[in-house]
N, C-alpha and C positions, 0 to 999 in steps of 0.2 A: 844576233837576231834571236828573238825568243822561241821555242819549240816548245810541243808536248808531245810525251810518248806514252804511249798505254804497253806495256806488256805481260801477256795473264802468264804466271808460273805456278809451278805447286809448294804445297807447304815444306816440300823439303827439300825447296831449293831456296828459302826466304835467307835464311843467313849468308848463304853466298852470296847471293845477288845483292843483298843490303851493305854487306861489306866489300864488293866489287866498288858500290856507289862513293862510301866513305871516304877508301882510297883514291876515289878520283875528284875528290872535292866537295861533293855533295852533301847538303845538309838537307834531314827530315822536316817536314812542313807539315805533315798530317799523316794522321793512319783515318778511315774512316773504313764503318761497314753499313750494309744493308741488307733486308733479308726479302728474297727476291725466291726463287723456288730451291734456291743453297744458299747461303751465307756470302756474300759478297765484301771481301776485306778488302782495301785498295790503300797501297804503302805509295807517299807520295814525297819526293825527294828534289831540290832546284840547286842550279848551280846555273848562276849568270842567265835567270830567268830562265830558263832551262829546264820543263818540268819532266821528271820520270814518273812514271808511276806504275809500282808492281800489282798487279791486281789475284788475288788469290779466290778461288770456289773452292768452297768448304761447307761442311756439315758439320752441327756442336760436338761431332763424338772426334773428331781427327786432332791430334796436341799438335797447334802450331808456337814454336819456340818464340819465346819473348826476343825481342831485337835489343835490349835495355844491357847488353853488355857490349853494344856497338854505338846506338844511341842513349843515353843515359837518362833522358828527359820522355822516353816514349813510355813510361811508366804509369801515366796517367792516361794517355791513352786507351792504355794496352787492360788495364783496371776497368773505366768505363766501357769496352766492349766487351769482356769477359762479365762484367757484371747487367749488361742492358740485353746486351744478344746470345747470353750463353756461351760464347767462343771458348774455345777450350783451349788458353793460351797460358803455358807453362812458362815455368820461370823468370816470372813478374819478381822484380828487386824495386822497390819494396810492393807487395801483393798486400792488397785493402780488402782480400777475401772477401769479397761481396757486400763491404761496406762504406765503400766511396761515395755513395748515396742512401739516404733514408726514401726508399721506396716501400710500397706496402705490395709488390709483387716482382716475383721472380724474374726475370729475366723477360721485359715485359714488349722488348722490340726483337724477340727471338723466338723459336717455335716454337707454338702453346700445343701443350699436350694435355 
């Protein structure tokens, strides 16, 4: 039977939890953010329809660790939000340093200063 779970954690619990998921079967479907009065990241994870999803609040100054030595493919993800919404997401393998996109502004779905 299909479920969803939302569970909000903090950034330095993301590797754990992401690797808890792995070990139990679960494969990455989406990372997605939004910028809401903090940063709103949601790590989203299914097994046998089964959806989890880690939901993180954050502000662009806190390093949240790249998952790409557990997921290998969140790589693009993790590039597109570090480069639309400013996230401050370390250890991106391979990091498009702010060039994934030909935009003519900065970080243009993240707080404008």
């Amino acid at each position: 039977m299909a479920s969803e779970i939302l569970r909000e954690i903090s950034a330095s619990d993301l590797l754990a939890e992401t690797l808890k998921l792995k070990h139990a079967g679960y494969r990455m479907v989406a990372i997605s953010c939004t910028y809401k009065e903090v940063m709103e990241l949601t790590y989203s994870f299914d097994l046998n329809y089964d959806l989890v999803n880690l939901r993180i609040l954050t502000d662009t100054k806190t390093e949240l660790p790249s998952i790409g030595i557990i997921y290998a493919y969140s790589f693009l993800y993790e590039n597109e939000i570090k480069e639309l919404f400013g996230v401050n997401i370390t250890g991106i393998s391979p990091d498009y340093n702010d060039s994934l996109y030909k935009i003519p502004v900065k970080t243009p779905f993240g707080i404008q200063e």
